[in-house]
N, C-alpha and C positions, 0 to 999 in steps of 0.2 A: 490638519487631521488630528483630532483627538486620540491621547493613548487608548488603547487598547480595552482596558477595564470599563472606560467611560464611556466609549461606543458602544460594547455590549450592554451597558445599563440603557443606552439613549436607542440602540435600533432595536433592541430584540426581547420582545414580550413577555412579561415576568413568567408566564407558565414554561413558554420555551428556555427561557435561560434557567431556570431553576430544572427541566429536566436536561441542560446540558448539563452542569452545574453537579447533578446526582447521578448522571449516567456516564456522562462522557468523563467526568473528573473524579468524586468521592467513591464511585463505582467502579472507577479504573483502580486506584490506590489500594480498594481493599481484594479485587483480583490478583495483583500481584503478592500484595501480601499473601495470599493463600497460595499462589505460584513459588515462591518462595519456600514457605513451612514445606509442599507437597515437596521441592525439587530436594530439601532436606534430608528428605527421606526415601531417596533415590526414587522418586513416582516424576513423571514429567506430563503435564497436561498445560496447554500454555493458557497464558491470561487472555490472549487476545486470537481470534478466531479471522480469518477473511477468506468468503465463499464466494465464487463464480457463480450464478445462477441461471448463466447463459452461453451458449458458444455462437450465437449471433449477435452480427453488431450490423450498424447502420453506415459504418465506414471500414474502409482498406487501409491500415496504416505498415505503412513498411518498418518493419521491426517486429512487430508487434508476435509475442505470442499466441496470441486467439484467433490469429487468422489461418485460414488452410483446411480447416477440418471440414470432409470429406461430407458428412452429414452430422451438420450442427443440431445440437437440440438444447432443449430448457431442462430443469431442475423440476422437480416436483415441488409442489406445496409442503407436501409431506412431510418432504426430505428435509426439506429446510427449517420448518415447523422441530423435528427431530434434534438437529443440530444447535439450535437456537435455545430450547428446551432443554435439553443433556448437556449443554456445556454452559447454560445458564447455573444447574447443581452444582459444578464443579467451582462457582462463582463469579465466571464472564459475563459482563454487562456489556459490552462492547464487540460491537461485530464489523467487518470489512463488508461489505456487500460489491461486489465485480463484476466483469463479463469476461466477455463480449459485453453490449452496451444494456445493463439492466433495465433500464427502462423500457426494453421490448416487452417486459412479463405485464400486461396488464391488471396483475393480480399482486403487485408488487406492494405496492399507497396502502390498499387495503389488509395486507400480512403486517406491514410497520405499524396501522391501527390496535390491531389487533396483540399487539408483543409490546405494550405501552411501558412494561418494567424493563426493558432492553433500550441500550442506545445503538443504533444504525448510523454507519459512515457509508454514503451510497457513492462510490465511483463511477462517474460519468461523463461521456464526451460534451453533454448540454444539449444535444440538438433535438434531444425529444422533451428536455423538462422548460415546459412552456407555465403559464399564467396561472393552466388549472392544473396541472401536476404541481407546482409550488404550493398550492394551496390546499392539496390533499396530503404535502409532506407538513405543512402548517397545523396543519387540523390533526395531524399524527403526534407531533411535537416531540418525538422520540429520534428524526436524523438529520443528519448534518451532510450537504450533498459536497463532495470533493469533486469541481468540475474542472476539466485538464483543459487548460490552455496552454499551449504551446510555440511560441514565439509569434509572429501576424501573421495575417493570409499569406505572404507567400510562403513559409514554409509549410503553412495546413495544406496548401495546392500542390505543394514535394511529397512532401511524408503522407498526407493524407488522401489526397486523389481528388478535394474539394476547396477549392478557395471561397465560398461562401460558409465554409464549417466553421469559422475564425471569429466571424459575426455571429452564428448563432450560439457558439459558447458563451460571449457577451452578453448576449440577451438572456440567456440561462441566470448569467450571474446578477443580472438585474430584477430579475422574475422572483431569485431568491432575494435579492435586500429587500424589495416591494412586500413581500410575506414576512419580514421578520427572523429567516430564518441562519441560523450560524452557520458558515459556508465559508467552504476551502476553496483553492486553486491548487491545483496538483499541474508542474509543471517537468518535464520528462527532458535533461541539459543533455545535448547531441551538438556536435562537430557545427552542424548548421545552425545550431537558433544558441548557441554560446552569447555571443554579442547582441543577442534581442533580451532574452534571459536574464541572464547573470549582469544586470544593470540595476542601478537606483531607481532610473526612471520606469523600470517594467514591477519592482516591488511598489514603488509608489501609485503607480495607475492601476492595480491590483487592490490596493487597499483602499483606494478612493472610489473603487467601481464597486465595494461592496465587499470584497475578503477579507476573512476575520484571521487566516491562515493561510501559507503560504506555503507547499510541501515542494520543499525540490529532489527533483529522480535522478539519478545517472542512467542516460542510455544505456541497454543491453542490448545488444541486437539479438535478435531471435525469431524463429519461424520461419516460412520458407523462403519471405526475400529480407533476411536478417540486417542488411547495409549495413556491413562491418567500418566499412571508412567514414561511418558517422558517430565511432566508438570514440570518447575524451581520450587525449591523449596526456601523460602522466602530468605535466605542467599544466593541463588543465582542469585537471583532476583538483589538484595543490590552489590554482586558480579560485578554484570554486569552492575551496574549501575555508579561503581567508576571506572572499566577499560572504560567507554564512554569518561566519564569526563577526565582519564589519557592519554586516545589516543587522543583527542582532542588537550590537551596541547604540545601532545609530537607530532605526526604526524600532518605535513602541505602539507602533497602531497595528500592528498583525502580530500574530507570531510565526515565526521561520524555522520548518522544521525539516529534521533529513533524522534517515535513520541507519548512519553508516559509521557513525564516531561518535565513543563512548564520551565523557566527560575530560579525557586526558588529551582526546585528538588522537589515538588508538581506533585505529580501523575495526569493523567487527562484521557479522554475519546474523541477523534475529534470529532467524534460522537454528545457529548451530548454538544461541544460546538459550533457545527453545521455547523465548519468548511468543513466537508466535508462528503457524501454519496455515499451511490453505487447503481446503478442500474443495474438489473443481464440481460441475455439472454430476458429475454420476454418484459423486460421494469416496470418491477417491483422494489419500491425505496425501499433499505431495508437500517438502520444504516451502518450498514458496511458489507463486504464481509462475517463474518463468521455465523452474526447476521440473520439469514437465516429465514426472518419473513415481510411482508410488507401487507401493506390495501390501496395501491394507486398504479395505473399502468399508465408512461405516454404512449405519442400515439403523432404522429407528431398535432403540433400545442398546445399542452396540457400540456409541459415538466414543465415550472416553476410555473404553476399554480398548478399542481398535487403535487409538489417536495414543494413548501410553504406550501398546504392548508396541509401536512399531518398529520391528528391526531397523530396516531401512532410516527412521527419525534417530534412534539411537546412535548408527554407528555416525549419523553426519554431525551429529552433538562431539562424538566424540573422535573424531579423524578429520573434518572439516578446519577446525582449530588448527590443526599438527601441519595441513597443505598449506593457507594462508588465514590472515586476518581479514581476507576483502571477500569477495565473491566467487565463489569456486566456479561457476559455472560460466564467468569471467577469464577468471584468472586460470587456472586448470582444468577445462574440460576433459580432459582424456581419463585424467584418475576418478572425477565423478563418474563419469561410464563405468570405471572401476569396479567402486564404490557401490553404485547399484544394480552393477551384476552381484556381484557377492550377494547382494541382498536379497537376490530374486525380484527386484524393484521389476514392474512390466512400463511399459511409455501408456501413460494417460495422457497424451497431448489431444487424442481424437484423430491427427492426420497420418499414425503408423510411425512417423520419418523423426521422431525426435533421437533416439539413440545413433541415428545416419548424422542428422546434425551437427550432435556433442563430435561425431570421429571428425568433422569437414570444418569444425571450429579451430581457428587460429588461436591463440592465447592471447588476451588481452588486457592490460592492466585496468584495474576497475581502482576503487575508491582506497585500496592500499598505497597509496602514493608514494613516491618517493621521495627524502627528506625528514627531516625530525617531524614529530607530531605535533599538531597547531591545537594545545586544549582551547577550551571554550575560555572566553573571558566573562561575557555576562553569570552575575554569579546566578539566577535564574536557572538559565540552562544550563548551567552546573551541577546543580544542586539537586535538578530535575534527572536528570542524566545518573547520575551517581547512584542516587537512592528508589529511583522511582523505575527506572528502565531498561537498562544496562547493565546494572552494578551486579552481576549475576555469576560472575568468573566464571567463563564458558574457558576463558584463554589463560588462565593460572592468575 
């Protein structure tokens, strides 16, 4: 397998790599730079945006937060058009796109045409992006599909309710090298698919099937059948956190990314360093996708004013830090209930039952591990880490 740089020259179509190149790269740099000068000045709007645009999906996965709600619905054109636009001014080139499974929006291919100075990172299960959706994300040339595979069929037939869903993510990832187009694996480390996962052999048939990046998740459990006993446990937490570092060194044909440790191997939260937020289906800003809690809704013309003024974001910037370095909603659920009482924070989860949740959550140690911190060795992701992403002192 060819490093990295040279795959990208040898698979991927000069118009597409040049807008990866300006949107996802030169684009992202000068976002944060403006993230940065604004957080300076006590203004907080983050560089990087990721929006739900759906509370339906195509599959049941147990965990998962998207699943339960009552009556799911879609995002508007509008809304999204809004968010894309307003936080484009503030200097975001770079947007998350989620669900539930976004590829329900049939109106989707044509909105990424259409937003051709933005880069889109589309998260998806794979089982709806086939030969001609590749080729309408081709002909967009502006995103980059993160498609989650999650250890073989038999864990997709545990967690997910489908043992042919394993295959069609495959096929997803094939439909995208066939197009040309830069393309992740987003992979979700759980109790059960550890030893499928966190192996040489599952980064290597990853990058030889076509991924150009390789993002790994820590399990959260969450929603109404959360399967807590599929939570990492601290040693393997620590586990996963030294094969990061060895794949890094040793693999140069993907890149290997997590976004839980800074450059020193110091645990953190984006979150609370206010790098980035999510807004779900209704236009509600909540911490992050699983953090299922917000007290501000934007509305075209009101996105970066809503998304700065929010109590709620403020105090978890600044009290989040003080509980832990890892994942509050992990690691201390009870004080986040706290936390967004105080704020008047309401539950935007959709299904009513997320604040019943946080009370019924055990504590669980998430990505703060225990033991000294393991920094990066590649100086790469050092270097990247320090100055580009993290280096934000959310933590002193």
């Amino acid at each position: 397998m060819h490093a990295l740089p040279l795959r990208l020259i040898r698979e991927i179509p000069p118009r597409l790599l040049w807008r990866f190149l300006v949107g996802a790269g030169l684009g992202n740099l000068r976002a944060i730079n403006r993230f940065e000068r604004r957080r300076r000045q006590g203004v907080y709007f983050p560089p990087f945006i990721f929006t739900s645009v759906t509370q339906r999906c195509n599959l049941t996965c147990k965990g998962c937060w998207a699943t339960g709600v009552r009556e799911p619905v879609d995002m508007s054109p509008e809304l999204l058009h809004a968010i894309v636009t307003e936080s484009r001014a503030q200097g975001c080139r770079f947007f998350g796109i989620l669900g539930g499974e976004p590829l329900l929006l049939p109106w989707l291919p044509d909105f990424f045409d259409r937003h051709r100075d933005t880069y889109f990172q589309l998260f998806t299960n794979g089982q709806l992006l086939d030969g001609q959706v590749a080729a309408r994300l081709r002909r967009a040339g502006n995103v980059s599909p993160l498609i989650s595979v999650e250890g073989g069929a038999d864990a997709y037939a545990d967690r997910r309710g489908d043992g042919l869903a394993y295959g069609r993510a495959l096929d997803a990832l094939a439909r995208c090298r066939e197009q040309g187009l830069v393309t992740g694996v987003a992979t979700s480390v759980s109790a059960s698919t550890f030893a499928d996962v966190v192996s040489e052999r599952f980064v290597d048939d990853m990058a030889a099937r076509g991924a150009h990046y390789l993002w790994y998740y820590i399990y959260r459990p969450s929603g109404p059948v959360p399967g807590f006993e599929e939570a990492l446990s601290d040693a393997q937490v620590r586990a996963l956190r030294r094969f990061l570092l060895e794949q890094r060194a040793r693999c140069k044909s993907l890149v290997i990314i997590d976004a839980y440790w800074d450059h020193d191997g110091n645990a953190l939260c984006p979150a609370a360093t206010g790098i980035s937020h999510h807004i779900n289906v209704h236009g509600e800003v909540e911490p992050c996708p699983p953090v299922q809690c917000a007290d501000c809704r934007v509305e075209p013309g009101r996105v970066a004013a809503r998304v700065a003024g929010s109590p709620l974001l403020a105090a978890f910037r600044a009290e989040v830090p003080r509980l832990t370095r890892g994942c509050v909603l992990m690691d201390h659920p009870r004080e986040l209930a706290e936390l967004a009482g105080r704020c008047g924070a309401r539950d935007s989860s959709g299904r009513g039952t997320f604040f019943r949740e946080l009370a019924e959550r055990p504590a669980l140690r998430c990505h703060d591990h225990g033991g000294e911190p393991l920094p990066e060795r590649a100086w790469a992701y050092r270097f990247a880490k320090k100055h580009w992403f993290f280096g934000f002192g959310a933590y002193g």
